[in-house]
C-alpha positions in Angstrom: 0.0 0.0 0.0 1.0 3.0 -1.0 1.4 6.4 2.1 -0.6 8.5 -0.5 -3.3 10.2 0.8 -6.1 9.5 -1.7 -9.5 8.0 -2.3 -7.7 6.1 -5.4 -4.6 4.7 -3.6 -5.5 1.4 -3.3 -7.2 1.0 -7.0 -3.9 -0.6 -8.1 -3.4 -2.9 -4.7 -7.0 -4.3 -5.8 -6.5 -4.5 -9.6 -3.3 -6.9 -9.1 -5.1 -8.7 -6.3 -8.4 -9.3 -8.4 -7.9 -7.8 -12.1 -11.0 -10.0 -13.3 -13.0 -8.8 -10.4 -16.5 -6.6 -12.1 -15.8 -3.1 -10.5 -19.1 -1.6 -12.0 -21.9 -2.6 -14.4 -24.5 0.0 -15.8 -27.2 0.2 -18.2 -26.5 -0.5 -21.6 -28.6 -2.5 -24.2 -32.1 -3.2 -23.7 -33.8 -7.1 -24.2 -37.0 -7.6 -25.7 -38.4 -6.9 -22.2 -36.9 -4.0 -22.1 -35.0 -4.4 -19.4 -31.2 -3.4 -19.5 -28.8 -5.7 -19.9 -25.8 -4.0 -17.7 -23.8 -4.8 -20.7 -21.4 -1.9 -20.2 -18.7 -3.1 -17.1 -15.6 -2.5 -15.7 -13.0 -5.1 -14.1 -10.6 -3.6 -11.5 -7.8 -3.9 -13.8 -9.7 -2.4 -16.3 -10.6 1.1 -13.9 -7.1 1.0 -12.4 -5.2 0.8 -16.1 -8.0 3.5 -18.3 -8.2 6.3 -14.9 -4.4 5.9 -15.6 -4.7 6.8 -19.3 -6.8 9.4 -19.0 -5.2 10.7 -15.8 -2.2 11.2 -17.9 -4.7 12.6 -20.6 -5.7 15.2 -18.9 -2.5 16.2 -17.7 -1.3 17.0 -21.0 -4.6 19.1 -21.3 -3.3 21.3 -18.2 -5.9 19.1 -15.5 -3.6 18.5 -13.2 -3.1 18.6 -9.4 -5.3 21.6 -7.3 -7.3 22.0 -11.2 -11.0 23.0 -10.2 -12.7 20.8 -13.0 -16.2 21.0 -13.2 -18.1 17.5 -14.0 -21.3 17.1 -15.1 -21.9 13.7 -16.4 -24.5 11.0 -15.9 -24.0 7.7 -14.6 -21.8 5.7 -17.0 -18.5 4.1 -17.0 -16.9 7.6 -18.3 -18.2 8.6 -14.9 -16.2 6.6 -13.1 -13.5 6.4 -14.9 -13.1 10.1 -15.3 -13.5 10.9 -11.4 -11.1 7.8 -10.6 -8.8 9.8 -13.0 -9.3 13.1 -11.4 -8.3 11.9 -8.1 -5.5 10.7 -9.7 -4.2 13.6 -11.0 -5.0 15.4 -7.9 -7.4 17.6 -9.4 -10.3 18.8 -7.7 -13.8 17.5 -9.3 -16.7 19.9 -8.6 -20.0 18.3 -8.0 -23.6 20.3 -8.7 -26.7 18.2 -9.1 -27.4 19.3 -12.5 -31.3 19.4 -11.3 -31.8 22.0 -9.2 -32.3 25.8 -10.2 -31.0 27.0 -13.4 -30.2 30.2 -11.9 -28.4 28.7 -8.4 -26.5 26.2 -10.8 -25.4 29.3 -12.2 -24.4 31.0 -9.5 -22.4 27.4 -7.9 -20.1 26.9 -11.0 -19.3 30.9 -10.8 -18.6 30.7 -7.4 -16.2 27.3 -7.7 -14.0 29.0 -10.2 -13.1 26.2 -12.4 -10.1 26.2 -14.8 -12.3 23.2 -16.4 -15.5 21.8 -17.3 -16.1 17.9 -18.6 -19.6 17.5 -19.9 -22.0 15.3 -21.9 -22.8 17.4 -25.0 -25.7 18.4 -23.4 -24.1 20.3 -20.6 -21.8 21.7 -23.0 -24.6 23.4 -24.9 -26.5 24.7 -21.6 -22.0 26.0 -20.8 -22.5 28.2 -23.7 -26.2 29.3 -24.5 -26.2 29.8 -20.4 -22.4 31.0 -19.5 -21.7 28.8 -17.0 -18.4 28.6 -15.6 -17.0 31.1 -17.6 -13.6 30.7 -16.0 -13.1 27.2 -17.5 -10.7 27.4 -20.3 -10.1 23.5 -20.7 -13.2 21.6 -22.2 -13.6 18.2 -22.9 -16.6 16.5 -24.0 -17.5 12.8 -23.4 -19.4 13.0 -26.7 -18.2 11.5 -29.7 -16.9 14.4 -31.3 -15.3 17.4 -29.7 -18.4 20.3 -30.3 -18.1 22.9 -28.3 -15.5 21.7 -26.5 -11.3 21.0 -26.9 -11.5 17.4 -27.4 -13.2 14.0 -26.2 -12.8 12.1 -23.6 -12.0 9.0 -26.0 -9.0 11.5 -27.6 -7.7 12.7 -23.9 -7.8 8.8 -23.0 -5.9 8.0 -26.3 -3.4 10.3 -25.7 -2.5 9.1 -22.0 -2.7 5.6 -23.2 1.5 4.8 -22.3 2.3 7.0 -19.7 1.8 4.2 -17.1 0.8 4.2 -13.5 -0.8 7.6 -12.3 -0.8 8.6 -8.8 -0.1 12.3 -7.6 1.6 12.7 -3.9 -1.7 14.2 -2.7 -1.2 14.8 1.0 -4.1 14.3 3.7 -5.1 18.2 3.7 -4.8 18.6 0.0 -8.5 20.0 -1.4 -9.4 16.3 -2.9 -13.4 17.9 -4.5 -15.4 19.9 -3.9 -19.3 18.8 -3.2 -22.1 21.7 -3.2 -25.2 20.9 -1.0 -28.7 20.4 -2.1 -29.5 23.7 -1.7 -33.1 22.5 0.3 -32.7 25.2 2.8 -31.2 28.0 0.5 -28.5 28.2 -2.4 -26.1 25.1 -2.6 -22.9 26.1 -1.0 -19.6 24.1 -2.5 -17.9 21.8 0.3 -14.9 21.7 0.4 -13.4 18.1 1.1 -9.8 17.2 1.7 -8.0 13.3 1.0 -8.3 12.5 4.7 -11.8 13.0 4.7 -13.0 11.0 2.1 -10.3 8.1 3.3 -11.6 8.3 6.8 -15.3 8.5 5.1 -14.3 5.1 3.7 -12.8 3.9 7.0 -15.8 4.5 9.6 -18.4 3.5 6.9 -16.9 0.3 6.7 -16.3 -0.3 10.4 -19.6 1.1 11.9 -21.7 -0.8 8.4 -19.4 -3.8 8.3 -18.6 -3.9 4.7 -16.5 -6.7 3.7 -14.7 -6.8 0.4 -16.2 -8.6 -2.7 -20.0 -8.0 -2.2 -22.2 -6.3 -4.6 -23.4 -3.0 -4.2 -27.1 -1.1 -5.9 -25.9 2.3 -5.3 -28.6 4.2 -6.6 -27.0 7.5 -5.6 -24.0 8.4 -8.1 -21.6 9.4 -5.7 -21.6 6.8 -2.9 -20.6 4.2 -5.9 -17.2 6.2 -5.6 -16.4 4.2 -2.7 -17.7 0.9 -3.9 -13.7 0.2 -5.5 -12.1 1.6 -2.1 -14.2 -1.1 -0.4 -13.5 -3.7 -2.5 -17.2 -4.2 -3.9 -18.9 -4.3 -6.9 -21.6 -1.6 -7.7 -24.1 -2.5 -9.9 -25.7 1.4 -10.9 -29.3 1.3 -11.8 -31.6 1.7 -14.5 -33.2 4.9 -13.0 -32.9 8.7 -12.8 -30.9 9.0 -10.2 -32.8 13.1 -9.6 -36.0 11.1 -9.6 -35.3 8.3 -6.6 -39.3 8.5 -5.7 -39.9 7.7 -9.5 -37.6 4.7 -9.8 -39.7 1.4 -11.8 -39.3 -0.7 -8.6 -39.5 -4.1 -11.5 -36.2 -2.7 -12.9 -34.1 -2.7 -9.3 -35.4 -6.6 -8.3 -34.3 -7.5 -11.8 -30.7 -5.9 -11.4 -30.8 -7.7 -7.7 -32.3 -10.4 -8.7 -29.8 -10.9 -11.7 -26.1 -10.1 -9.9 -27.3 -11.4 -6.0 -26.8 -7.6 -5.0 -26.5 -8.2 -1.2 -26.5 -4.4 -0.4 -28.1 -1.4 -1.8 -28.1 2.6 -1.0 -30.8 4.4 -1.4 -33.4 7.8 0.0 -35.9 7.2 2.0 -38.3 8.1 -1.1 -36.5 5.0 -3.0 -36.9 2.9 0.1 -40.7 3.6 -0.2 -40.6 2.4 -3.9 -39.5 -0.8 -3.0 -41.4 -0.8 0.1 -44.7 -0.1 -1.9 -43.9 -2.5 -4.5 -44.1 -5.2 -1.7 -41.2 -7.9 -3.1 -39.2 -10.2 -1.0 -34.9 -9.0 -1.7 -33.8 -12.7 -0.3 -30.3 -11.9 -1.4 -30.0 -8.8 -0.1 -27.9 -8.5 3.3 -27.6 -4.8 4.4 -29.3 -2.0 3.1 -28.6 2.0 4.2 -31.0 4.6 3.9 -29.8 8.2 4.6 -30.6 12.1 3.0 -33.5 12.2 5.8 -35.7 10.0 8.2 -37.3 7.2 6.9 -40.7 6.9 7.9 -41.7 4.2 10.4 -43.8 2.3 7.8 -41.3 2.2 5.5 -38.8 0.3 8.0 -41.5 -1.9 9.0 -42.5 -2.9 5.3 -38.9 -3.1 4.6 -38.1 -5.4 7.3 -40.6 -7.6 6.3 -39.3 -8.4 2.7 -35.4 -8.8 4.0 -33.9 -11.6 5.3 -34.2 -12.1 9.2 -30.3 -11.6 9.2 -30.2 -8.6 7.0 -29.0 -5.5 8.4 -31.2 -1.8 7.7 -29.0 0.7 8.5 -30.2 4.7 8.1 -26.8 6.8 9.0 -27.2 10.5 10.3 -25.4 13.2 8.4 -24.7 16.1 5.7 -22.8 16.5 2.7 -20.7 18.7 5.2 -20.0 15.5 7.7 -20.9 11.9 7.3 -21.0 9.5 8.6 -22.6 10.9 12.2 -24.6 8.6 13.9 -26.3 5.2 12.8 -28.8 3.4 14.2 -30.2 -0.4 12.7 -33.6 -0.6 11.8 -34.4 -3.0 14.7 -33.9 -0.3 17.1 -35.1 2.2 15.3 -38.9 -0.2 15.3 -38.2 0.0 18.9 -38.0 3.8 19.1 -41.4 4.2 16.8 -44.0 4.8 19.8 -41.9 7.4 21.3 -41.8 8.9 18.2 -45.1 9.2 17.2 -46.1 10.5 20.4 -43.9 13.5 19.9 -40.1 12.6 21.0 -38.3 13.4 17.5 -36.4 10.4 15.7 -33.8 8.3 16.9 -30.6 8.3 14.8 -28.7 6.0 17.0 -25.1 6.6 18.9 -22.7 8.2 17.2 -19.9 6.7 14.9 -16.5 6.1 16.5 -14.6 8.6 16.9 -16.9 11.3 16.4 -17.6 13.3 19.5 -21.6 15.0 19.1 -22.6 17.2 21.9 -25.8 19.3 21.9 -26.0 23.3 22.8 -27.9 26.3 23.3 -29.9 27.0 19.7 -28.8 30.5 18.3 -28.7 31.8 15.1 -25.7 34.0 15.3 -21.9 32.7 14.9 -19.8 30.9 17.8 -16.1 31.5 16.7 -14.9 29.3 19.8 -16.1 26.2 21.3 -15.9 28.3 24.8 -18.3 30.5 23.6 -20.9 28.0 23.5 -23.5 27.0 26.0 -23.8 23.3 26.2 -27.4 21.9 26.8 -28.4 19.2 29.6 -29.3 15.4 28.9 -33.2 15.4 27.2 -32.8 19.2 26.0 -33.2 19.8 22.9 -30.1 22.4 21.5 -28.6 22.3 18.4 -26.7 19.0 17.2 -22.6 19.5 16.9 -20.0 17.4 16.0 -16.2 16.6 15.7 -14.6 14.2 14.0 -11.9 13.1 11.3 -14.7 13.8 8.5 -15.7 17.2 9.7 -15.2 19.6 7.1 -13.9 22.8 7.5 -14.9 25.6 5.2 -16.9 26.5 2.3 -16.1 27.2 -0.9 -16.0 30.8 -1.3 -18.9 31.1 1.4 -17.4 33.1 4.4 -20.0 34.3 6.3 -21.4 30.4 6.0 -18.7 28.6 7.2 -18.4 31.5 10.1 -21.6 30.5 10.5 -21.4 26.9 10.4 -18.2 26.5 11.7 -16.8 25.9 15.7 -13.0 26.2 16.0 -12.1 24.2 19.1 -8.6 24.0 21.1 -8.2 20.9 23.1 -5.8 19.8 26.2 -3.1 19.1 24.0 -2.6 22.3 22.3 -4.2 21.2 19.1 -7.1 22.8 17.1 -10.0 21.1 15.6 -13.2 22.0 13.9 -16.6 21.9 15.1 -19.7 21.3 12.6 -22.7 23.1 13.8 -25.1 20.5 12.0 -28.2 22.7 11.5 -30.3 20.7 13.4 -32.0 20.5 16.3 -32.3 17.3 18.4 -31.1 16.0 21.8 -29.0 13.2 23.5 -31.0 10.7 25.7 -30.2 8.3 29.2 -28.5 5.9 26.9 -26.1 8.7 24.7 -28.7 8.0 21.6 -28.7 10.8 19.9 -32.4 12.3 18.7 -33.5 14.0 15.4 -35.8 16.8 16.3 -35.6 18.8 12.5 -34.0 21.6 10.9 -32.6 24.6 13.1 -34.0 26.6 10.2 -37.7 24.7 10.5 -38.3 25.6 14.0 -41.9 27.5 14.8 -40.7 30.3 17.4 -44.3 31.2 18.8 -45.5 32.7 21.7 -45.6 29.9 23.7 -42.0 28.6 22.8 -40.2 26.7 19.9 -41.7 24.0 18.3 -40.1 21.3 15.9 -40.7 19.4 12.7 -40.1 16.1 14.3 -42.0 16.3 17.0 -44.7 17.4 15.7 -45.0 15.9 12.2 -45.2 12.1 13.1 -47.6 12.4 15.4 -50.1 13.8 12.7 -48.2 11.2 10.3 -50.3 8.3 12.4 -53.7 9.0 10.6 -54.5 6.4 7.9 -55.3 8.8 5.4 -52.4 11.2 5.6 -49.3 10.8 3.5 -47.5 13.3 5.1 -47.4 16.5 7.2 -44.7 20.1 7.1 -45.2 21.8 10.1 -44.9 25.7 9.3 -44.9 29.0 10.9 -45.8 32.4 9.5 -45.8 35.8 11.3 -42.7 37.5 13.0 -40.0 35.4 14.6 -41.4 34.6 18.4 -45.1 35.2 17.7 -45.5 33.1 14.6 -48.6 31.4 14.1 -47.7 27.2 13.8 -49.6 25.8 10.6 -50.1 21.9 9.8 -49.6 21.1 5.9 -51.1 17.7 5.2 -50.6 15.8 1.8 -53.3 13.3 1.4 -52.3 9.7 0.7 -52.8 8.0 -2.4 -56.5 7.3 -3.6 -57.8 9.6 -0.7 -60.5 11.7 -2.3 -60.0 15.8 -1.0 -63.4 16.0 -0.4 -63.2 14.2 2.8 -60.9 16.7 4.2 -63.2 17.9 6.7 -63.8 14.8 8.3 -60.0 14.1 8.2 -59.2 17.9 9.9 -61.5 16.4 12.9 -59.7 13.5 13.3 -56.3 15.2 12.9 -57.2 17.7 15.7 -58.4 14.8 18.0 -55.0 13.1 17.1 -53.1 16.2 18.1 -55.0 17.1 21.5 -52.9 14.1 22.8 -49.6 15.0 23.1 -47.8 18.2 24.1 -46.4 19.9 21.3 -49.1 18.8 18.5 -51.9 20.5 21.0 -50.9 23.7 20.0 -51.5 23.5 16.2 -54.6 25.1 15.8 -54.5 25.6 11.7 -54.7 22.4 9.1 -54.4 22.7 5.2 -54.2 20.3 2.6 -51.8 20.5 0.1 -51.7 18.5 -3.2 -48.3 17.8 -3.0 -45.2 18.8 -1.2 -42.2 20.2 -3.1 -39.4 17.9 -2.3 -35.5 18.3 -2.7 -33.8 17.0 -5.8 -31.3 14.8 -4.4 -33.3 12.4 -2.2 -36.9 13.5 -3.3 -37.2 13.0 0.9 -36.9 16.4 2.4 -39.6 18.4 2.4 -39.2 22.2 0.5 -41.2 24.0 3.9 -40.0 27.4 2.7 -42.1 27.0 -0.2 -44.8 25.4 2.0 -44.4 28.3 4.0 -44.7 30.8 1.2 -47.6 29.0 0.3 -49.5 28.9 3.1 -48.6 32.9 3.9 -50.7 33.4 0.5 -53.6 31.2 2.4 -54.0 32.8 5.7 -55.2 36.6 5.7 -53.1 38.7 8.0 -49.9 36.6 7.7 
């Protein structure tokens, strides 16, 4: 093994060990059923040897180590290749999901500064009718021929194809990508991630998740494949949008489990409902992980029922800005449902060794220093922070966030570390399980005090013909008025709304905190985020409902 600090380092270690070994398989071909045949792989030795080409490649493009190179393409093996590459050469791939805003997609490749941009044709044609990242004076297309661009990705691979093994000296706080956010609580803001944090990403998913070399991975979110070849695994990327999680054809994953023995998938909570819904047994599957926000209790229990007794459903607590947090297995987490339906927020589990979460006081203005905060007691709810080796510590060009977001710590040795405020609210029980209350940003400041998301929202969640609920406040900032969204569930006709309103408000006059909601609404369906289709847009619900209710 190599001392490189790099999410790549050990690509060459696995190619020689298993060179025949399927790294990835996508969608290629289609039978007669129309199902795809996954007829586009590659082996280990085949990622190791062509990211070594075209890391070279690129290098005689001028993409080399600290390069800002903007990526936008879709799941394919040029994907994979080309990021494997990247890493590589040391450059710094910027992420955006390509489906949010026009005008905030805009405003995140301006803001990263690339010297390059690698595209599908398409995004080469939105570069220039649109002008994004005008800074990017290296293009390369992974079209077929180079249009609107300096040359193809086939040409840049050709052109490393002798250089031999690639592999810069990228050191652990070297700038290894940067990763912008979803944006569901504002405009995406770029993360910046160094070697040791994806490396120790790798390390603590694998220990707290026990991954084992040589399964086979659904990962049917782009990125997490990335670590499928640090792990050793095979990662089998769907047939599917992966924007469009909640629209995935459920018959299309079982075929692609069914067909490799896939005995571990990733997935949202809205893709978890797919196969949930679609009500089929996964016999081969052995661990599944569910993260991007809570998964609803019926999900668990429907997905528990069509795994194997021995299978493991994991749902990890985190952000693009530090994961993993906490976990918690799905077993527990059935065993936590009560309390959360009457109001106690959502277990995430104990936190991940070594990370260190501690709750405190919930402000809104910046804590330069940790002994500036005001630490919370057991059961209060303050906002979540942690440390740990995958804590990131700035944003991209984002000051005033990261001052924001940001704890600088000095410990009893002399040392300095960063402390992620998490924007979230929650608390830390008896047993050091860490609860989910909702989004700092969420909270209802009325009157009466602070209410939250998730302790309110699952209690209303109970009724039989409610989908969902967004808890929302309108008004000024310690007087707001709380107000109930409710999307109706499937088939239930919007003409029974009254009745359901009565029912909802019996529901509520149980418990604590949903007592005090004194205004329902039904809404014909929530605006979600684009990455998970799971969180719930309540700034637009609460623009929305402002419009509803006179004098808001």
């Amino acid at each position: 093994m190599t001392d490189v600090c790099n999410i790549a380092a050990n690509l060459p270690e696995l190619a020689a060990r298993f060179p025949d070994r399927i790294a990835m398989r996508c969608p290629g071909t289609r039978g007669p059923d129309g199902l795809a045949r996954f007829d586009l792989t590659l082996t280990y030795r085949d990622l190791d040897a062509r990211s070594d080409a075209i890391a070279a490649g690129l290098a005689r493009r001028g993409i080399v180590r600290g390069t800002r190179t903007v990526v936008m393409v879709r799941p394919s093996p040029e994907f994979f290749l080309l990021m494997f590459a990247l890493f590589k050469a040391g450059a710094v791939p910027v992420l955006v999901d390509p489906g949010i805003d026009k005008r905030a997609l805009k405003q995140c490749l301006d803001e990263a500064q690339p010297a390059a941009f690698i595209g599908i044709p398409l995004a080469h044609v939105a570069r220039t009718v649109l002008r994004w990242a005008p800074s990017a004076r290296i293009r390369i297309t992974t079209g077929a021929r180079a249009w609107l661009s300096d040359a193809t990705l086939a040409q840049v691979e050709r052109e490393g194809a002798n250089a031999g093994a690639q592999l810069a000296d990228t050191q652990p706080d070297d700038v290894a990508a940067i990763l912008f956010t979803s944006g569901s609580t504002g405009v995406p803001k770029g993360v910046v991630y160094r070697h040791r944090q994806f490396v120790a990403q790798i390390a603590m998913l694998r220990d707290a998740l026990g991954i084992q070399s040589g399964g086979v991975d659904l990962p049917t979110f782009p990125p997490f494949a990335l670590f499928d070849p640090a792990l050793g695994l095979t990662s089998i990327i769907p047939d599917m949008d992966p924007t469009k999680p909640a629209l995935a054809d459920p018959r299309k994953l079982h075929d692609a489990i069914a067909r490799f023995g896939v005995d571990q998938l990733f997935g949202s909570p809205a893709l978890m409902a797919v196969l949930a819904n679609f009500g089929a047994k996964l016999p081969t599957v052995k661990r599944v992980t569910s993260a991007g926000a809570p998964v609803p209790a019926d999900v668990v229990a429907k997905m528990r029922e069509l795994l194997p007794d021995d299978a493991g459903f994991w749902t990890p607590y985190g952000a693009t800005e530090c994961l993993p947090v906490a976990v918690i297995e799905s077993r527990e987490l059935q065993s936590t449902r009560e309390a959360t339906e009457s109001g106690a927020g959502t277990c995430v589990g104990r936190a991940v060794a070594p990370n260190e979460v501690r709750i405190i006081a919930i402000t809104d203005a910046p804590i330069a220093q940790w002994d500036d905060t005001q630490p919370v007691e057991e059961g209060v709810v303050g906002e979540i922070t942690v440390a740990g080796p995958t804590v990131t510590d700035t944003y991209f060009n984002r000051d005033a966030q990261t001052k924001l977001a940001k704890i600088g710590e000095r410990l009893p040795d002399g040392s300095e570390r960063i402390v992620h405020r998490m924007g979230d609210v929650g608390y830390l029980d008896a047993e050091g399980r860490l609860w989910f209350c909702g989004r700092k940003s969420h909270r209802v400041e009325t009157a009466d005090g602070p209410l939250y998301t998730e302790q309110v929202e699952p209690v209303f969640n109970t009724h039989r013909d409610v989908r969902r609920t967004a808890l929302v406040g309108v008004g000024a900032i310690g007087a707001q008025r709380p107000v109930l969204c409710v999307e109706l569930a499937p088939g239930v006709d919007a003409g029974q709304w009254q009745r359901i309103e009565r029912e909802l408000r019996a529901i509520g006059a149980l418990h604590a905190h949903a007592a005090r909601i004194d205004t329902f609404l039904v809404h014909p369906k929530f605006p979600v985020d684009i990455r998970h289709n799971a969180k719930i847009g309540r700034e637009k619900l609460a623009v929305w409902v402002a419009g509803r209710i006179s004098g808001a």
